[in-house]
C-alpha positions as CSV (number, residue, x, y, z in Angstrom):
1,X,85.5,87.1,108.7
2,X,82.8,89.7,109.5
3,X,83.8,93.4,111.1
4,X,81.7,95.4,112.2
5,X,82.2,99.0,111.3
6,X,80.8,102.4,112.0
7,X,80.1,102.6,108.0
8,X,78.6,99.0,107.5
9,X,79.5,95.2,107.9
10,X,83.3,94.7,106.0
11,X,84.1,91.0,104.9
12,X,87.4,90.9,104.9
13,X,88.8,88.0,102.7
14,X,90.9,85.2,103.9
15,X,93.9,86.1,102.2
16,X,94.4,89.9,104.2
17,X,96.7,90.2,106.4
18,X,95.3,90.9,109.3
19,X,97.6,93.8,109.8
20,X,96.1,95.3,106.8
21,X,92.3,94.8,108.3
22,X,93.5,96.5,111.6
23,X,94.7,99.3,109.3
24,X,92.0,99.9,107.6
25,X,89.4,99.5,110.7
26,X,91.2,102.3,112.2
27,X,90.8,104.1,109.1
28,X,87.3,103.9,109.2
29,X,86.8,104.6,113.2
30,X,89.0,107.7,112.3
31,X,86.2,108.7,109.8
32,X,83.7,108.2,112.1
33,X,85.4,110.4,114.7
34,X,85.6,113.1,112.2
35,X,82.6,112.7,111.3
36,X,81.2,113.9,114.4
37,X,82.5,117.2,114.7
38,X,81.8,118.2,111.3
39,X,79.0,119.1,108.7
40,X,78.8,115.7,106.8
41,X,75.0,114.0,107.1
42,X,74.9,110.5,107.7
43,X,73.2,108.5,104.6
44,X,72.1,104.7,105.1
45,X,71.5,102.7,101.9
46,X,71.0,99.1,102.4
47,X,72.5,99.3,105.8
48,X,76.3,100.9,104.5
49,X,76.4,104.2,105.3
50,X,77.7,107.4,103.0
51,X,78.3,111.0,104.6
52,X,76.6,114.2,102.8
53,X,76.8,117.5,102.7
54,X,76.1,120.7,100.3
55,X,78.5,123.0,99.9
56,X,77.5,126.1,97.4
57,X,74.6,124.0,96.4
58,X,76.8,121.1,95.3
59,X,76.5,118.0,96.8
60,X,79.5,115.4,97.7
61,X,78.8,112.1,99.0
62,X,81.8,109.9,100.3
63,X,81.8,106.4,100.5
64,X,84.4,105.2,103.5
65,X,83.1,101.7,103.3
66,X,83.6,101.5,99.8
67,X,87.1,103.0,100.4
68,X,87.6,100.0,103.0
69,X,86.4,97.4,99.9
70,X,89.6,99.1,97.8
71,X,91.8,98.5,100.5
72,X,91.1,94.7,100.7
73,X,90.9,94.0,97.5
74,X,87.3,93.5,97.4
75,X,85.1,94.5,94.3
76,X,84.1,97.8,94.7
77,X,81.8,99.9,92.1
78,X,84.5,102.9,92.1
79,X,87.9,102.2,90.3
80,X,91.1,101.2,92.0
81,X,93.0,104.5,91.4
82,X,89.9,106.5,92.7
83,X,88.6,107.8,96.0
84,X,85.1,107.0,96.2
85,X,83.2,110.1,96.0
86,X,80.4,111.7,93.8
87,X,79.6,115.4,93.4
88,X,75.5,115.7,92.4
89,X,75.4,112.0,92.4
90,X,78.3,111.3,89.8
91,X,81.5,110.2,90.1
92,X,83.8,112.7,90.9
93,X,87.0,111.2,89.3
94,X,89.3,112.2,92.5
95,X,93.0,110.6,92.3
96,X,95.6,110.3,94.5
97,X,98.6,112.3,94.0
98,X,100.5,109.4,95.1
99,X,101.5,106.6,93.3
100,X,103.4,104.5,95.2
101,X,103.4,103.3,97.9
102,X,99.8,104.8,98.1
103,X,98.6,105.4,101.2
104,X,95.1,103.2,102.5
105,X,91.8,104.8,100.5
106,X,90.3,105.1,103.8
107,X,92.6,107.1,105.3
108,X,92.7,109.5,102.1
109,X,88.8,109.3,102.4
110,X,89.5,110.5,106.3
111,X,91.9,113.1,104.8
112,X,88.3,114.0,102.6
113,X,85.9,114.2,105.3
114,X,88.5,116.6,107.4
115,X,89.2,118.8,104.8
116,X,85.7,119.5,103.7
117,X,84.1,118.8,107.0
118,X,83.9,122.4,108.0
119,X,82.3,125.6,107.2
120,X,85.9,127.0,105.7
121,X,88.2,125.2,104.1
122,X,91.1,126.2,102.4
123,X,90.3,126.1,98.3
124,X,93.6,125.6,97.2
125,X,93.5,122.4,98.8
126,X,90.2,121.2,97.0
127,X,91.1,118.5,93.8
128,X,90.2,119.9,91.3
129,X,87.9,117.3,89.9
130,X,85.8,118.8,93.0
131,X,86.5,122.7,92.1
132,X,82.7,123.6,91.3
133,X,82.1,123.2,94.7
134,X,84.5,126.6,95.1
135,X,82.1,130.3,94.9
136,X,83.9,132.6,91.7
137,X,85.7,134.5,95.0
138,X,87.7,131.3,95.9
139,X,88.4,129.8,92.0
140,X,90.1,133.8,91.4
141,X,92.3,133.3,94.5
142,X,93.8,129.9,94.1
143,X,97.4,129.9,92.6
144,X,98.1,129.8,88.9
145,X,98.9,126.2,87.4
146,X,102.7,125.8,87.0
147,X,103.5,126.4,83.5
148,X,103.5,123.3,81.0
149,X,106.8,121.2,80.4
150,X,108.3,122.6,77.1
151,X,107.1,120.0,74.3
152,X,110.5,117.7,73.4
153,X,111.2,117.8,70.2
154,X,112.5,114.4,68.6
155,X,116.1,114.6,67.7
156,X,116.9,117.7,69.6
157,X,120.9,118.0,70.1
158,X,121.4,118.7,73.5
159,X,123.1,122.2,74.0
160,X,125.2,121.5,77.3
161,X,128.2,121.0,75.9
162,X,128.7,117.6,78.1
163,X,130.4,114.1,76.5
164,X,128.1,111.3,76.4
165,X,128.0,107.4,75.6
166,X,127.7,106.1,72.3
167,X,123.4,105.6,72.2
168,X,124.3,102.1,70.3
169,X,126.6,101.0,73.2
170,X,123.4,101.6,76.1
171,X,121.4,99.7,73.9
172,X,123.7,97.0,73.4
173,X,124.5,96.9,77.0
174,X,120.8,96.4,78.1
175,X,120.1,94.3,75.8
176,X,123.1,91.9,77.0
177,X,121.8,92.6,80.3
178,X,118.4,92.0,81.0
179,X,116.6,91.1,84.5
180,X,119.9,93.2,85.6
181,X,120.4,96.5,88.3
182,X,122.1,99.0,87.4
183,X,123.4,102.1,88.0
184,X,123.6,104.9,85.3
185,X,123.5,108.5,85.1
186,X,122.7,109.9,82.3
187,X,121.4,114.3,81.0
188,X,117.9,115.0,81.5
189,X,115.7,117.1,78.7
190,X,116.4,119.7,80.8
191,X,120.0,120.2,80.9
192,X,120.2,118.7,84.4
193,X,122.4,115.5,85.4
194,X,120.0,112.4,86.9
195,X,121.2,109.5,88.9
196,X,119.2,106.1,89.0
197,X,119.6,102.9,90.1
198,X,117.4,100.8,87.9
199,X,116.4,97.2,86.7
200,X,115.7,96.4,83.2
201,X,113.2,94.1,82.1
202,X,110.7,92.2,84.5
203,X,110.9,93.0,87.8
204,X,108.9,90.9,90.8
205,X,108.0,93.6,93.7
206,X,107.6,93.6,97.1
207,X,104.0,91.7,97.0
208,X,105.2,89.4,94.1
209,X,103.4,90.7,91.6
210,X,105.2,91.1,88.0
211,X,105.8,94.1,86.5
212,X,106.9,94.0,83.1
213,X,107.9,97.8,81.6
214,X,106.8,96.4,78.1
215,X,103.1,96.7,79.8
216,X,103.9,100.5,80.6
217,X,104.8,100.7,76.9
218,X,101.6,99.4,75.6
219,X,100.0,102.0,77.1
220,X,101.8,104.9,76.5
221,X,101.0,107.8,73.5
222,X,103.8,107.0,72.1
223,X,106.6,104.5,71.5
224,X,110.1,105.7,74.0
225,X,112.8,104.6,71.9
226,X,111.4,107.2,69.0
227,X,112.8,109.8,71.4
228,X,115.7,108.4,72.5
229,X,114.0,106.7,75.6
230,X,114.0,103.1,77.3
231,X,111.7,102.3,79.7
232,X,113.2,100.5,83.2
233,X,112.1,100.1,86.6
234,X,113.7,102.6,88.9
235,X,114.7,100.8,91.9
236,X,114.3,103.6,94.6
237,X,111.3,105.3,93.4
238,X,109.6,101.6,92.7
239,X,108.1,102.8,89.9
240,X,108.6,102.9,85.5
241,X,111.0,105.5,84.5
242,X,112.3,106.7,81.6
243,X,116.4,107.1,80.6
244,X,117.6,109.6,78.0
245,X,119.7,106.4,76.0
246,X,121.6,109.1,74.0
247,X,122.7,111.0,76.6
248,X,124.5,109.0,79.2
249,X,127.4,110.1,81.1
250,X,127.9,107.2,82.9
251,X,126.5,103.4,83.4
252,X,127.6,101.0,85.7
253,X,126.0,97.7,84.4
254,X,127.4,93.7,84.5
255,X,130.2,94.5,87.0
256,X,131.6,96.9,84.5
257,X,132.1,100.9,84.5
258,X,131.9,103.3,81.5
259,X,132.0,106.6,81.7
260,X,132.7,110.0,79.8
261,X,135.1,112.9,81.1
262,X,131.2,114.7,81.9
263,X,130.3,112.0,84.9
264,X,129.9,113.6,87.8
């Protein structure tokens, strides 16, 4: 089916809910309505249209129709974990904070257009992918970067004095229980107690997809259990987490409880 939108004609495939079309058509007649009481230039290209503007004599171009093509799974020339927009004509490698669920691209592209739409914006709110748009004045006042995470250091005995599981127990437990949820709290590098509810092994999500946490491993820098780490999906936050295996206080895992005097 064939929409007509404010930024071009959208396709929408078969398979879309149409829910999710609504969504993002709404999405796009929110950009246009920003649009319009803003600085952005319309640019047509082939009959899709972009919005402009300079700011400090750098030039951002956002795509929302492009953004709809993300949102419906269509093949779009920006990758799927970027919003679609160039700075002097090149991508500028903007990401969403979030991870999941992520919000529609179009509505983050809405977010774009509002945010830099006017004469003043705030600075500290610019990613920083898109910072060179900022005058010297604006980069000085923008907060400092929060300090980075002290480096872990392999082997590292943990100093807080609490009772944990034996590491070869956890292992032997997940191993005997894959494709299983469990609970399990267990010391965090820094000193602080972490509760998760987590599944180990494949896990099918909402959509039906897969997600297998020995594809997270293959992309990692380096391999978990090295540091004392297993990869599992953490059922709440619906995303790959890692669990300190040689610190655990506390598992609760195939109908059985074990615990040190340190579970809280």
């Amino acid at each position: 089916m064939i929409h007509k939108t404010p930024f071009g004609l959208l396709k929408s495939p078969a398979r879309i809910e149409k829910k999710r079309i609504d969504a993002v058509q709404r999405a796009l007649l929110w950009c246009e309505a920003i649009r319009t009481s803003t600085l952005w230039t319309s640019i047509s290209d082939g009959g899709n249209i972009s919005l402009q503007r300079t700011i400090n004599d750098q030039t951002i171009e956002i795509f929302p129709l492009e953004a709809a093509f993300m949102d419906l799974g269509i093949k779009s020339r920006f990758s799927a974990d970027h919003l679609p927009i160039h700075l002097n004509n090149l991508n500028a490698c903007v990401r969403s904070t979030h991870s999941h669920p992520r919000p529609l691209h179009s509505d983050m592209i809405a977010s774009m257009i509002l945010l830099l739409g006017l004469a003043e914006f705030d600075p500290a709110a610019v990613p920083r992918t898109l910072r060179p748009i900022l005058t010297t004045e604006q980069i000085a006042s923008l907060p400092p970067p929060p300090p980075p995470r002290p480096r872990y250091i392999p082997g590292q005995p943990s100093t807080s004095g609490r009772e944990f599981l034996p590491e070869a127990r956890i292992l032997e437990l997940s191993d005997q229980n894959q494709n299983t949820i469990f609970s399990i709290q267990f010391e965090k590098r820094d000193g602080t107690l972490r509760n998760m509810t987590a599944r180990i092994g494949v896990w099918k999500g909402p959509g039906g997809d897969e997600s297998n946490p020995r594809i997270e491993d293959a992309v990692m820098s380096y391999n978990p259990s090295d540091y004392n780490l297993k990869t599992v999906f953490d059922m709440q936050k619906e995303q790959y987490r890692n669990i300190a295996t040689d610190r655990v206080t506390q598992i609760t895992i195939g109908g059985n409880t074990y615990s040190t005097a340190s579970a809280q």
